[in-house]
VEXMI-280236 format. One record per residue: residue number from 1; residue in three letters; x, y, z of N, C-alpha, C, O in turn. Coordinates in pm, 1 decimal. Layout:
// residues N
SESE | NUM | ALA | X | Y | Z | X | Y | Z | X | Y | Z | X | Y | Z
...
//
This chain:
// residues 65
SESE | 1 | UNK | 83.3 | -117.0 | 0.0 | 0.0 | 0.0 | 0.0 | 88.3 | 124.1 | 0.0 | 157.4 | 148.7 | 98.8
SESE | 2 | UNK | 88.6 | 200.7 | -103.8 | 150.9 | 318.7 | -136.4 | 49.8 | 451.5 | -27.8 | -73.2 | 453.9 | -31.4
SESE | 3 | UNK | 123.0 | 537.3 | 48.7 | 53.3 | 676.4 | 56.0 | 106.0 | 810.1 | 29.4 | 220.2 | 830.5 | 70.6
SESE | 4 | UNK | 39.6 | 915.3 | -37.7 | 67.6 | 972.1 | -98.8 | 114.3 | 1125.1 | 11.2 | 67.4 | 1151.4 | 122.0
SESE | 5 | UNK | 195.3 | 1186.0 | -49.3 | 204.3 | 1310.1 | 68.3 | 153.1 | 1431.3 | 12.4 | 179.2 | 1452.1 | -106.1
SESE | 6 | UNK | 83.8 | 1516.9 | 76.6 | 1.8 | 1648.2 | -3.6 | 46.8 | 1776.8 | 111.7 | 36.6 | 1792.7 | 233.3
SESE | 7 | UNK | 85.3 | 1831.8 | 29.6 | 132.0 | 1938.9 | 69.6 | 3.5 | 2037.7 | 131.9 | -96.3 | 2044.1 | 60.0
SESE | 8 | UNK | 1.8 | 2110.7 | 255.4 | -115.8 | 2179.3 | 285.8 | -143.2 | 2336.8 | 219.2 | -63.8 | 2423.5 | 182.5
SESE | 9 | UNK | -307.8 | 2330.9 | 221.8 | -330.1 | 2510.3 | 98.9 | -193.6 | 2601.6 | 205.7 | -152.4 | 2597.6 | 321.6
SESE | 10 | UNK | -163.6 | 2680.1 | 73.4 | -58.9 | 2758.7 | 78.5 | 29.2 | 2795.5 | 119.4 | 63.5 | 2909.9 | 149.4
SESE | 11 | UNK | 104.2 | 2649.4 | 129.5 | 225.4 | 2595.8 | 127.4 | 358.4 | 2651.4 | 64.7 | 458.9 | 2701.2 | 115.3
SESE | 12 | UNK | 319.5 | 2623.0 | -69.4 | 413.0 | 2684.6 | -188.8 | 436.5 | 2835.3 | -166.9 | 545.7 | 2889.8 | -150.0
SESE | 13 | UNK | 328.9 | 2886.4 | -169.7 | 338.3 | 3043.6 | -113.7 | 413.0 | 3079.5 | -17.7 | 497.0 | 3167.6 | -36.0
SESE | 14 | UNK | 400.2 | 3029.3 | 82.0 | 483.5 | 3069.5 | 215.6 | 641.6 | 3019.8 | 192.2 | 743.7 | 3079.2 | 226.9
SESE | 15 | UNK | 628.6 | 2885.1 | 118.5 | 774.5 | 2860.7 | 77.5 | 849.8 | 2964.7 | -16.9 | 959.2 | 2998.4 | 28.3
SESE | 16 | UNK | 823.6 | 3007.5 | -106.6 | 851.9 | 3116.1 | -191.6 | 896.8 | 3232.1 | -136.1 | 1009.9 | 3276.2 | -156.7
SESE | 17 | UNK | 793.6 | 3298.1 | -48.6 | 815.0 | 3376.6 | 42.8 | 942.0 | 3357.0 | 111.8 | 1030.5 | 3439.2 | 88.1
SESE | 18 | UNK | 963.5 | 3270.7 | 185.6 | 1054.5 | 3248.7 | 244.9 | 1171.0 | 3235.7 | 165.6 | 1260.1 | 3318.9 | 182.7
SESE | 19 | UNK | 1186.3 | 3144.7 | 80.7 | 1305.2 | 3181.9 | 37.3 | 1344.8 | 3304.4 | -8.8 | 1456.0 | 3349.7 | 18.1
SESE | 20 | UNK | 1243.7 | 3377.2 | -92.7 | 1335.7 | 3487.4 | -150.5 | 1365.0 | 3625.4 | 1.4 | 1439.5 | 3723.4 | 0.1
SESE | 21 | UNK | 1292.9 | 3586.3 | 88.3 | 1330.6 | 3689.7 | 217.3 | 1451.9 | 3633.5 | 292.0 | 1512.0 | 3696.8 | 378.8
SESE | 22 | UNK | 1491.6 | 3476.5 | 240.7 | 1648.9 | 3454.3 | 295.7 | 1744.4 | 3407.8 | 260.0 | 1849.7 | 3372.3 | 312.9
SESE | 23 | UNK | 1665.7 | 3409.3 | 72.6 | 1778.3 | 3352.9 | -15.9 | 1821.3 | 3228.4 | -12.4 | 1932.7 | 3189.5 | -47.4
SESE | 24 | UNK | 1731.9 | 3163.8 | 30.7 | 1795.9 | 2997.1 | 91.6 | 1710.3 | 2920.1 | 70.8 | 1602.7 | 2942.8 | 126.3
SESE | 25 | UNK | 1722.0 | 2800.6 | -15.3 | 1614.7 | 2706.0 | 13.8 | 1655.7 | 2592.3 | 42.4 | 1734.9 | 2522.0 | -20.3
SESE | 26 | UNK | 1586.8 | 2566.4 | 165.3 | 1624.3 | 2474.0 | 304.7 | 1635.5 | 2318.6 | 220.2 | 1643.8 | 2321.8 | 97.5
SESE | 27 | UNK | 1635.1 | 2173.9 | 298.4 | 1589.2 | 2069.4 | 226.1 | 1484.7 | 2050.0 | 255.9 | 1432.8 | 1957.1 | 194.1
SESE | 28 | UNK | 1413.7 | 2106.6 | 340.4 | 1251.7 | 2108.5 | 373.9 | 1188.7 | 2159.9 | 258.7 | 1111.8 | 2079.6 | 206.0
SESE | 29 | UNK | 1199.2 | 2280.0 | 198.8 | 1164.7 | 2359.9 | 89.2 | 1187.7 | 2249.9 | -22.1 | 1090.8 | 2229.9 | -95.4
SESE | 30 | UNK | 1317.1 | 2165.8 | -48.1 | 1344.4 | 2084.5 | -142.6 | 1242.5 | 1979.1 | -125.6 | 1179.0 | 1946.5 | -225.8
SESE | 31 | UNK | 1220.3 | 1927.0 | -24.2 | 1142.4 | 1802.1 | -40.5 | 977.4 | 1877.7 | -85.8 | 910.5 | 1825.2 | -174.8
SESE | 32 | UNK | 943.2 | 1964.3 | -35.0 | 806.6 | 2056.4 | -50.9 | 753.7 | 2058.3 | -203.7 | 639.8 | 2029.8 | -240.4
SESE | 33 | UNK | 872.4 | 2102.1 | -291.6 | 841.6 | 2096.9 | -374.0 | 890.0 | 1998.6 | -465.1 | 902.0 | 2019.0 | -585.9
SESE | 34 | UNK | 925.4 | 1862.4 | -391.2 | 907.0 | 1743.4 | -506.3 | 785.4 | 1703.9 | -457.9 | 700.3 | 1659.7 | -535.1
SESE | 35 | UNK | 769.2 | 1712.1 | -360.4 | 627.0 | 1705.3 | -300.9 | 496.6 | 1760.2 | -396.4 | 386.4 | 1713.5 | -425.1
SESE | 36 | UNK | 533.2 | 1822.1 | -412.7 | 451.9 | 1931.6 | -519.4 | 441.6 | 1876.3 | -677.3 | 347.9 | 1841.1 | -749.0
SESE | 37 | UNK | 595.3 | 1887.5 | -695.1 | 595.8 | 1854.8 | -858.1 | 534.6 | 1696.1 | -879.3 | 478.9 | 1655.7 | -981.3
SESE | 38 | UNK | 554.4 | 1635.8 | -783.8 | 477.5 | 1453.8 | -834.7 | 357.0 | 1451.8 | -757.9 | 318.6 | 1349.4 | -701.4
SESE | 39 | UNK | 314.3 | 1527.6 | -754.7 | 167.1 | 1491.5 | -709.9 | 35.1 | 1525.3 | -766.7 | 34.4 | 1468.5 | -875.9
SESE | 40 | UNK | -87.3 | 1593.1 | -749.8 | -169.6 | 1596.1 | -811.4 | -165.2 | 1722.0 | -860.7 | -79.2 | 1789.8 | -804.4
SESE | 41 | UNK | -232.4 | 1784.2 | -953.7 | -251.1 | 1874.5 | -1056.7 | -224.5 | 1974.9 | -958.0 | -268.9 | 1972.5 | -843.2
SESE | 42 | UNK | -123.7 | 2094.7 | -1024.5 | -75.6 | 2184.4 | -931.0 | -184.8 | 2326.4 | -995.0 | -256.3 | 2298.0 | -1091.1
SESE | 43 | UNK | -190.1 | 2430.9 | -954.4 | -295.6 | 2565.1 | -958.8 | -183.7 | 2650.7 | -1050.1 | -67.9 | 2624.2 | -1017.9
SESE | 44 | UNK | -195.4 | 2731.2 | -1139.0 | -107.1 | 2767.0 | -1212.4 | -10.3 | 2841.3 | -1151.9 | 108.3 | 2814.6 | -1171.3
SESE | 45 | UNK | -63.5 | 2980.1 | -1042.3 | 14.3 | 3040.3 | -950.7 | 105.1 | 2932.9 | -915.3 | 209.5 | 2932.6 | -980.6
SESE | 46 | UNK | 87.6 | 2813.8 | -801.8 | 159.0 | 2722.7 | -783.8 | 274.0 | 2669.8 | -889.6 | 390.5 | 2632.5 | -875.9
SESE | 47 | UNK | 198.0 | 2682.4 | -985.1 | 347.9 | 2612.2 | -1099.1 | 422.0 | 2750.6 | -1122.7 | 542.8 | 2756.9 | -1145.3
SESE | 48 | UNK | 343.6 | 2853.7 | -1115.8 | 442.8 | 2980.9 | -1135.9 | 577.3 | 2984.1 | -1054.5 | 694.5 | 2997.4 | -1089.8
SESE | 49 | UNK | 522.5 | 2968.5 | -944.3 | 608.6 | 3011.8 | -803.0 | 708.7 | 2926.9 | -763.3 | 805.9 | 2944.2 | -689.8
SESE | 50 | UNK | 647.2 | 2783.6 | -856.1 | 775.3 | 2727.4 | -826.0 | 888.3 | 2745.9 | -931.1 | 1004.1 | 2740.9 | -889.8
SESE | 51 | UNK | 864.2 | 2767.6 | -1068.0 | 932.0 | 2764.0 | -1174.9 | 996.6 | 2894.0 | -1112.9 | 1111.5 | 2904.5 | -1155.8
SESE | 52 | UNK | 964.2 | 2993.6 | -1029.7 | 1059.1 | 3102.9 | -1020.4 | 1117.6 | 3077.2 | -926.9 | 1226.3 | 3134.8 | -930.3
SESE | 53 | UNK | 1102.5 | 3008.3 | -824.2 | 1240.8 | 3004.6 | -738.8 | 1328.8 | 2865.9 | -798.4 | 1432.3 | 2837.3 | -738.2
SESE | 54 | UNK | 1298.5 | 2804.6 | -883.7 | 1390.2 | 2698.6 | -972.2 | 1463.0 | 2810.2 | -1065.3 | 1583.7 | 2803.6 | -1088.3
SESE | 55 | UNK | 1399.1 | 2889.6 | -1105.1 | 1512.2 | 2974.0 | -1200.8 | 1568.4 | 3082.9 | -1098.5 | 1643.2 | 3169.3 | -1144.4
SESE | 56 | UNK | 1553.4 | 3083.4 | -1033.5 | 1635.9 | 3179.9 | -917.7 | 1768.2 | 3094.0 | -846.3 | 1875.4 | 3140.0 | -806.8
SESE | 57 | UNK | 1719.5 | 2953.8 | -845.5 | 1832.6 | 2882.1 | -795.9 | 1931.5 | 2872.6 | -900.3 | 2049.2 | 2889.5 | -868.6
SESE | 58 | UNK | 1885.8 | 2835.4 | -1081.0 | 2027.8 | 2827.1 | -1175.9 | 2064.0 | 2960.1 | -1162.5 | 2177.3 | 2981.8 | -1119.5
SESE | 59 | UNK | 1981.1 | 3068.8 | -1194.2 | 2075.2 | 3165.7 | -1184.6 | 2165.1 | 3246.8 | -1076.1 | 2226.8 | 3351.3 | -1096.5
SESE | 60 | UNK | 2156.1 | 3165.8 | -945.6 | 2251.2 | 3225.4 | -813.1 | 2209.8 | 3300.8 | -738.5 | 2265.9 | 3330.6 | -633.1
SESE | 61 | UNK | 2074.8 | 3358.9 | -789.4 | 1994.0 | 3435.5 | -711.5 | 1966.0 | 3365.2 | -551.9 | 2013.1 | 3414.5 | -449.3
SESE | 62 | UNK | 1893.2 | 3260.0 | -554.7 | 1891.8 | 3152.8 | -461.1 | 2006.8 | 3080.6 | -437.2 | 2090.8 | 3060.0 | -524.8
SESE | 63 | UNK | 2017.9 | 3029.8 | -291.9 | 2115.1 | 2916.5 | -283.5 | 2058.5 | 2816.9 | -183.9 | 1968.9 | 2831.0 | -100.7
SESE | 64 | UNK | 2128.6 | 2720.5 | -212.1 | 2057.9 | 2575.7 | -159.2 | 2143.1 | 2527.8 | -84.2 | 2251.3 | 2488.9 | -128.2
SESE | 65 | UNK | 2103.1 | 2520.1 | 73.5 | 2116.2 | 2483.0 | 187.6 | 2116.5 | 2367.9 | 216.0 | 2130.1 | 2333.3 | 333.3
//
């Protein structure tokens, strides 16, 4: 028996938030959003927010903790 993990409403948001107020994204933040990306149909904001702190991390803007 497989169970699935779901991230709670506005999650992603507060993660976002957070990183860009400390420039850091934790491995909590990392697991959050694989959490996110393999799971059920994400809200577009949601896919926004994550695609921008993924392009904040290649470009150095972000760094990973």
């Amino acid at each position: 028996m497989l169970s699935t993990a779901q991230l709670i409403p506005g999650a992603i948001a507060a993660m976002f938030a957070e990183a860009m107020a400390t420039r850091t994204v934790t491995a909590q933040d990392r697991y959050g959003m694989m959490t996110a990306l393999l799971g059920p149909a994400l809200a577009t904001e949601e896919r926004l927010a994550l695609d921008r702190i993924l392009y904040a991390i290649r470009r150095g803007i972000l760094r990973v903790a």
